[in-house]
C-alpha positions as CSV (number, residue, x, y, z in Angstrom):
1,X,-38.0,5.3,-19.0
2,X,-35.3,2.9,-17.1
3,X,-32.0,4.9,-16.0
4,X,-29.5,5.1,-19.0
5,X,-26.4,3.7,-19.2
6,X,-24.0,5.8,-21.0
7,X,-20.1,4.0,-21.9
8,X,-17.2,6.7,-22.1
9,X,-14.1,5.6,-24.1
10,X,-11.1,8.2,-23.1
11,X,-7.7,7.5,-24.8
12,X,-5.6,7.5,-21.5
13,X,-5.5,8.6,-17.6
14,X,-2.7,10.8,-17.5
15,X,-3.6,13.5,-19.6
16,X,-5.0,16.6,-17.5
17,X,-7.9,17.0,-20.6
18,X,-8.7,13.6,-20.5
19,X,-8.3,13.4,-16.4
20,X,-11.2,16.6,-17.1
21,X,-13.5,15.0,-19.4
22,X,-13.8,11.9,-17.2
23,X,-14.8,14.6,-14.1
24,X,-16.8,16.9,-16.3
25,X,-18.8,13.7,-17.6
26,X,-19.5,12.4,-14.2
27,X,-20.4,15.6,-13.3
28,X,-23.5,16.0,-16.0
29,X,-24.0,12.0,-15.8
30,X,-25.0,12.0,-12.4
31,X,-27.2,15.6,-12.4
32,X,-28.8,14.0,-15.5
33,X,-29.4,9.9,-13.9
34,X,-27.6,8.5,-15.8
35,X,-25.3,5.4,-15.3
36,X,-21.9,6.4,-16.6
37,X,-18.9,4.0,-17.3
38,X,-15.4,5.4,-18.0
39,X,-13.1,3.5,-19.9
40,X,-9.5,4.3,-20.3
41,X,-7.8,2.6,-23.6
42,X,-4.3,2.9,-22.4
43,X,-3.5,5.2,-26.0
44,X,-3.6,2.0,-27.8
45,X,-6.6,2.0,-30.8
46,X,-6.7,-2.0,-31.1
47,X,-7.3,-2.2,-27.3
48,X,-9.7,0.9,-27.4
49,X,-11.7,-1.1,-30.1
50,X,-11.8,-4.4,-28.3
51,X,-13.1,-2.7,-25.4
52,X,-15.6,-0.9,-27.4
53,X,-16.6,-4.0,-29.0
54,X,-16.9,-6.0,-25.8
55,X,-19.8,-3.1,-24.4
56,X,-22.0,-3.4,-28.0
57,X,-21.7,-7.3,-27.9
58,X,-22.3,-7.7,-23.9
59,X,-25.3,-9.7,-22.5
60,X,-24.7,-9.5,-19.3
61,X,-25.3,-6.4,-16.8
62,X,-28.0,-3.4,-18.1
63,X,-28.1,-2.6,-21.6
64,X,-25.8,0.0,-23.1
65,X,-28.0,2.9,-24.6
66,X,-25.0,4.6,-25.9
67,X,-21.1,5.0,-26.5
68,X,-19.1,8.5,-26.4
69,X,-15.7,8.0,-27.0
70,X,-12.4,9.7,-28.2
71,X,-10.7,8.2,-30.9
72,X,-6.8,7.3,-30.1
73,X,-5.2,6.3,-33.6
74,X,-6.2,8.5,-36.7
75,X,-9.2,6.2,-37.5
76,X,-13.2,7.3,-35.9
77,X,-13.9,3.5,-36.1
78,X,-17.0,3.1,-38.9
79,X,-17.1,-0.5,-38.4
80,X,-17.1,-0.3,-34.6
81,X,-19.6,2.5,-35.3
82,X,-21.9,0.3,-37.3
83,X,-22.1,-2.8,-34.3
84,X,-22.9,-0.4,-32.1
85,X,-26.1,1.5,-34.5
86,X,-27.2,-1.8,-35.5
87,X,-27.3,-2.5,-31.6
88,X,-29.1,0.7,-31.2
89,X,-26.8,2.3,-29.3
90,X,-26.0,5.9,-29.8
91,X,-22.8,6.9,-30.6
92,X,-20.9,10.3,-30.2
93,X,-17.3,10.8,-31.2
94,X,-15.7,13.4,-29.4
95,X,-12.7,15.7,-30.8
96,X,-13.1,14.4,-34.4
97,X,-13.9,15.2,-37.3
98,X,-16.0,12.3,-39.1
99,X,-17.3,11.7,-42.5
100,X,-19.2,8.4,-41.9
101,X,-21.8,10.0,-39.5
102,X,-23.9,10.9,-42.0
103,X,-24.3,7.4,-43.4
104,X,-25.0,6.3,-39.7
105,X,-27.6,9.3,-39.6
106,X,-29.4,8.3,-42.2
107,X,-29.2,4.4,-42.5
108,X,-30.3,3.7,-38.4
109,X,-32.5,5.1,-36.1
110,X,-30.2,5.7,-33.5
111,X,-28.7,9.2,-32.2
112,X,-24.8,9.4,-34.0
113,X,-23.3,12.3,-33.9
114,X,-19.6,14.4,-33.1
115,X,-18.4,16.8,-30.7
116,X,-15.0,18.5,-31.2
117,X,-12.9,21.0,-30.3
118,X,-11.9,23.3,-33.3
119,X,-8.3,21.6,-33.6
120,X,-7.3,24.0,-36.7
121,X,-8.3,27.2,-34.6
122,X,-6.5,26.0,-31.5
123,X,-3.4,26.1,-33.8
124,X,-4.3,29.3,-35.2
125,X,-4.3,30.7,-31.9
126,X,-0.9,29.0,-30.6
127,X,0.7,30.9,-34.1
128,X,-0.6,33.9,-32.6
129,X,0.9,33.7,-29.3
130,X,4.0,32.8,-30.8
131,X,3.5,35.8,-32.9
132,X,3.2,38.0,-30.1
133,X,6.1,36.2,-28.3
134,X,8.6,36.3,-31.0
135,X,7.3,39.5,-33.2
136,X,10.8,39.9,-34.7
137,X,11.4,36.1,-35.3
138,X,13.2,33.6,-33.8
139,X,13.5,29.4,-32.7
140,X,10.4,27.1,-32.0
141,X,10.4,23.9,-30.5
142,X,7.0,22.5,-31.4
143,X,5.6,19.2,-29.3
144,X,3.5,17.8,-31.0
145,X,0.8,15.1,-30.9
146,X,1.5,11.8,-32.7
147,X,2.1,11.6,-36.3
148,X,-1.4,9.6,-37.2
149,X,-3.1,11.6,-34.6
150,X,-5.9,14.3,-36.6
151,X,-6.3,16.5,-34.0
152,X,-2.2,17.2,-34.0
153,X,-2.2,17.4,-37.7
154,X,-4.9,20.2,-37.8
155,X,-3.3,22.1,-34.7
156,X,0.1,22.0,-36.7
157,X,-1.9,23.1,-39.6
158,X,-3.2,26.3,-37.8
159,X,-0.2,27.2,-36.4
160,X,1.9,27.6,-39.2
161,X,-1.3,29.5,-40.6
162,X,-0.5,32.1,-38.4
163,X,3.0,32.3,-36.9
164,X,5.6,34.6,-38.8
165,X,7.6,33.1,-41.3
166,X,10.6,34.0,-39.7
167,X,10.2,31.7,-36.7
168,X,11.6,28.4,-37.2
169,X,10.0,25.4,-36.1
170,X,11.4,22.2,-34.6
171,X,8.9,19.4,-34.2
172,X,9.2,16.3,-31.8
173,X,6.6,13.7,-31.0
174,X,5.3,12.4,-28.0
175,X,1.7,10.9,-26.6
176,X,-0.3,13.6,-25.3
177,X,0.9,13.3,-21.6
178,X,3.7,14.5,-19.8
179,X,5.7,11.5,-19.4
180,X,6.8,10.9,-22.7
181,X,6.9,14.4,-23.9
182,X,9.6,14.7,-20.7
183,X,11.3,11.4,-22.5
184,X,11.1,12.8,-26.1
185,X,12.6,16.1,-25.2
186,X,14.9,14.7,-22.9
187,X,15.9,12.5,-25.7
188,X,16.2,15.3,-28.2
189,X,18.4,17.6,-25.5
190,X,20.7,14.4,-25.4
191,X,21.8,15.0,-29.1
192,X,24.8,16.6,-30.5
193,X,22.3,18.8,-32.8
194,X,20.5,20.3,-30.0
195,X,23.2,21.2,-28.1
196,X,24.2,23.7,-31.6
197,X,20.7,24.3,-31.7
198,X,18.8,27.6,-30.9
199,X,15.2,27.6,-29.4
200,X,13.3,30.6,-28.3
201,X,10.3,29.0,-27.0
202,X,8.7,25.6,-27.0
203,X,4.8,25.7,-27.9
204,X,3.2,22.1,-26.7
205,X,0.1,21.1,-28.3
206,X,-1.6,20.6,-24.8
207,X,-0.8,21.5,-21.4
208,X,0.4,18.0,-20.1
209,X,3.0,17.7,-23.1
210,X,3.7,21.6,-21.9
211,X,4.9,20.5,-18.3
212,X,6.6,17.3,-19.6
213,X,9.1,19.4,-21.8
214,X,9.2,22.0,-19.4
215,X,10.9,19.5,-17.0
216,X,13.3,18.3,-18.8
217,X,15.0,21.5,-20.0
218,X,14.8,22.0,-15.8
219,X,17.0,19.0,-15.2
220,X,19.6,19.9,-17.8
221,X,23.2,20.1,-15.6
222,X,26.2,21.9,-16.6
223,X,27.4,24.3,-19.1
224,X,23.8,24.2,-20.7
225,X,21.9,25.2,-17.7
226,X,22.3,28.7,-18.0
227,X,21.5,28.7,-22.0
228,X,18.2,27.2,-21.2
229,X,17.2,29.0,-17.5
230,X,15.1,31.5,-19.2
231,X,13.3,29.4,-21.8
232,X,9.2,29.6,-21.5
233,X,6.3,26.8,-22.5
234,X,3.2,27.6,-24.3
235,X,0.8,24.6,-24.3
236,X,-3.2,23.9,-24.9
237,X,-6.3,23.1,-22.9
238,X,-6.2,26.0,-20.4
239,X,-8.6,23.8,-17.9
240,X,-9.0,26.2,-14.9
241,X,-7.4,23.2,-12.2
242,X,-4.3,22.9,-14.2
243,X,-2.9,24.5,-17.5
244,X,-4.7,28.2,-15.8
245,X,-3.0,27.8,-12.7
246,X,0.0,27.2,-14.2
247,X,-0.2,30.1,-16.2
248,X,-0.6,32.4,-13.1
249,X,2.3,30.3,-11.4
250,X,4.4,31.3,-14.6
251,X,5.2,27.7,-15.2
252,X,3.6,28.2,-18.7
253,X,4.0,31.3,-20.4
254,X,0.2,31.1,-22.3
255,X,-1.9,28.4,-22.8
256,X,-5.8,28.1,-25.0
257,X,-8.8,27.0,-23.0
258,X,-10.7,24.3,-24.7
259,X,-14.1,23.3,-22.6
260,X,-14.5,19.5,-21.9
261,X,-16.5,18.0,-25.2
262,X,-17.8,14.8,-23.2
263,X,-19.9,16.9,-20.6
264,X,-21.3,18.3,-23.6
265,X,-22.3,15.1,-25.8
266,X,-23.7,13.5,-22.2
267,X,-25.8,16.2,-22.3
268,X,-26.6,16.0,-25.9
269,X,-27.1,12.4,-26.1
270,X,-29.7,11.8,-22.7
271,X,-31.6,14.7,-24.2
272,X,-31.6,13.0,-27.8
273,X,-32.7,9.8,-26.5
274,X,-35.4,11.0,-24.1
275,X,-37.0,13.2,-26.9
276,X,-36.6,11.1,-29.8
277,X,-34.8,14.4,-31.6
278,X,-31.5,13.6,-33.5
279,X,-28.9,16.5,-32.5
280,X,-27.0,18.6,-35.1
281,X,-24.3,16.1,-37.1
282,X,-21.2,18.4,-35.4
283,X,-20.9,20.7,-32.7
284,X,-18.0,22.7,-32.9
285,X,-16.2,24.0,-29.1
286,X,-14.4,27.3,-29.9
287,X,-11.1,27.7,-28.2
288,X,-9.9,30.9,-26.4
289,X,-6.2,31.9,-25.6
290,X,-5.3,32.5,-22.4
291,X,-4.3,34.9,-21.2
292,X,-5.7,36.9,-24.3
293,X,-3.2,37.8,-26.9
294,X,-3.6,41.3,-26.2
295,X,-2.1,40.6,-23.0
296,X,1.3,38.9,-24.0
297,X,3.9,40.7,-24.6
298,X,7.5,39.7,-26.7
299,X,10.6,38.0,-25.1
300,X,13.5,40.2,-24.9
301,X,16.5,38.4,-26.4
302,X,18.8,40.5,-25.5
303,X,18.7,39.3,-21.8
304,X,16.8,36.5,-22.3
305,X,14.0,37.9,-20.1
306,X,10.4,37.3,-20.7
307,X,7.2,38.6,-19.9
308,X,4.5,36.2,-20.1
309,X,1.5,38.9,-19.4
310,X,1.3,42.3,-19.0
311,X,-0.3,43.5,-15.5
């Protein structure tokens, strides 16, 4: 069989996930032979689509034998799904849920299938560190994912499955990378409100978003320095080059390891097309909290100490 050529959509390049699922994917491409293209979108869908579109229709160059890509709007892309299986290219989404791989199962000969992390666990997990943070109650700033964005509506989800209901939650917005959470928090610290409001923690819903808060509650000047000096960051992905080191550094107070999904689809996928055998519809990445929740222990309001970890 002639080398395979693999395309990888990601939804941006500044994300420490998505910086990993690039490397992770290079990684397994090359041990594998196969010829692997990484494609940022910029965390716009309509450009992610054109570019998918442009590698199904493309004549020119070595054929495409199939597509993983992250979705960046709250849309899988069935149409764009159904170009590509009616090319016969395979197609894996990764971090999504996704109802229309079925039809694509079943109507084309092609291997279609998802690879996700377990969003609604992640968020379970993140209520449970907040849990053991803030046992007696207390202020959350949550940053969250954007509004039309799944995988931030299922981690919300899971977290207010399992934090106390005497924590308050505050939510703000940003695009899953450190620069805008710094300019969404830095935009929210700017308002009269906050400046009345208490916050006990700020749980991110990754790592990156994490850092980007965490730096602008570091640049506040003044009277409000002080208030905020001892504040801790929880955030999500846990990769051991970043949100882990962190961690240790006590730059983040916890964090949930998620493994790469793309290393595992490129895996998946050359194995599905070499043997003809169509993978299972989902496979489903189970987070872990790190450190574990045994190991975290509650902030002290008192003094507004905090242990992240036990030693």
């Amino acid at each position: 069989m002639a080398e395979l050529r693999f395309a990888l959509s990601l939804t941006n390049a500044d994300n420490d996930y998505q910086i990993e699922q690039a490397r992770s994917a290079k990684h397994a491409a090359k041990r594998l032979g196969v010829d692997l293209e990484v494609i940022q979108a910029d965390n716009d869908v309509i450009t992610q689509s054109q570019q998918l579109l442009r590698t199904i229709q493309s004549r020119s160059g070595p054929r495409c034998h199939a597509i993983l890509f992250e979705p960046v709007g709250g849309t899988a892309m069935v149409q764009v799904a159904r170009a590509a299986a009616t090319a016969g290219i395979g197609w894996a989404v990764l971090n999504r849920n996704v109802e229309y791989l079925a039809e694509i199962r079943a109507a084309f000969r092609v291997p279609a299938f998802s690879v996700t992390s377990d969003h609604k666990e992640i968020g379970r997990i993140q209520g449970q560190q907040i849990a053991r943070f803030l046992p007696i109650g207390g202020s959350v700033l949550s940053v969250q994912g954007p509004s039309e964005s799944l995988a931030a509506k299922q981690r919300a989800s899971g977290m207010l499955e399992t934090m106390p209901a005497d924590v308050q939650v505050k939510i703000t917005r940003a695009a899953w990378t450190e620069a805008s959470a710094y300019q969404v928090v830095s935009s929210w610290l700017r308002l009269p409100t906050s400046q009345r409001c208490r916050v006990d923690l700020v749980a991110a819903q990754d790592d990156s978003m994490a850092m980007g808060a965490r730096r602008a509650f570091q640049e506040i000047t003044g009277e409000s320095q002080e208030r905020w000096s001892s504040l801790q960051f929880l955030g999500c992905d846990g990769l051991p080059n970043s949100g882990q080191v962190w961690v240790r550094k006590r730059r983040l107070a916890a964090t949930i390891y998620i493994p790469p999904s793309a290393e595992i689809a490129v895996h998946m996928m050359a194995n599905a097309i070499q043997t003809g055998a169509m993978p299972p519809e989902q496979t489903l990445i189970a987070p872990v909290s790190y450190p574990t929740l045994e190991a975290l222990t509650p902030l002290s309001f008192g003094a507004r100490t905090f242990s992240a970890h036990s030693d």
